[in-house]
C-alpha positions in Angstrom: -77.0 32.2 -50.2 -76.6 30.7 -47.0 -73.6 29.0 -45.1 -73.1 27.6 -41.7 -70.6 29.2 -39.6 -68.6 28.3 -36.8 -68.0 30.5 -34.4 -65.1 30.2 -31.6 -64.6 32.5 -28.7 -60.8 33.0 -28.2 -60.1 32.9 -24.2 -58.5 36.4 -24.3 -61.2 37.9 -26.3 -62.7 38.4 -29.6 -64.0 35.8 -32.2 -62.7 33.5 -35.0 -64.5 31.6 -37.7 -64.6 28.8 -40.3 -66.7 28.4 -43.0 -67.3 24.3 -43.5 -68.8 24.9 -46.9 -65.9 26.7 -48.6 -62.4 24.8 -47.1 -59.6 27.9 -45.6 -62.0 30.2 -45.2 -61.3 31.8 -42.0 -61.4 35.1 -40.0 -61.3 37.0 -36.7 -62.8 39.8 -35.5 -62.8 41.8 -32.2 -66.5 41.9 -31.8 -69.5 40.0 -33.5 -70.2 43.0 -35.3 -66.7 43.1 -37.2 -66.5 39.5 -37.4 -69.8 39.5 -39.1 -67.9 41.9 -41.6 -64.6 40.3 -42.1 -67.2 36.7 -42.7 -68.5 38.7 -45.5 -65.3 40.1 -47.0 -63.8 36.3 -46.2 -66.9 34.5 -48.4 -66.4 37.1 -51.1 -62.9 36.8 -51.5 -63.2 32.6 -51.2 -65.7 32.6 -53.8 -63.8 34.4 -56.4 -60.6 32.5 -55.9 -62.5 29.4 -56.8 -64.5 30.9 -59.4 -60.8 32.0 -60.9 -59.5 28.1 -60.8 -63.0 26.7 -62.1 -62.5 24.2 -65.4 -63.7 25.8 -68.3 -67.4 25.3 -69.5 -67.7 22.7 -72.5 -69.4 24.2 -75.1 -72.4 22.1 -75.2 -73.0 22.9 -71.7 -75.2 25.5 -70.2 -74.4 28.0 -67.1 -77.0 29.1 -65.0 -76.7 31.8 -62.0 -78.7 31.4 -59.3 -80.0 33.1 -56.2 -80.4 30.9 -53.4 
């Protein structure tokens, strides 16, 4: 999968970003490299907070998992 992300320089160092896509997820990190990892702990934990509150699948319907 892939997502945008908006990076922002804070003036007295470090990073923060948003992800568009997926509404309050945020992080920080020091440097790019532990941004980069708190982005990937932040996606992971967004996406299974909305899989949690996802309606229920009629039972007619069909669910199919994709890679993207």
């Amino acid at each position: 999968m892939k997502l945008r992300v908006v990076v922002h320089a804070e003036t007295e160092g470090g990073y923060w970003a948003e992800v568009p896509a997926l509404p309050g997820c945020f992080t920080q990190g020091e440097t790019m490299a532990k941004l980069r990892a708190n982005l990937r702990e932040a996606v992971a934990a967004t996406l299974e907070v909305m899989q949690e509150r996802a309606e229920p699948v009629a039972a007619e319907a069909r669910v199919l998992e994709m890679a993207l």
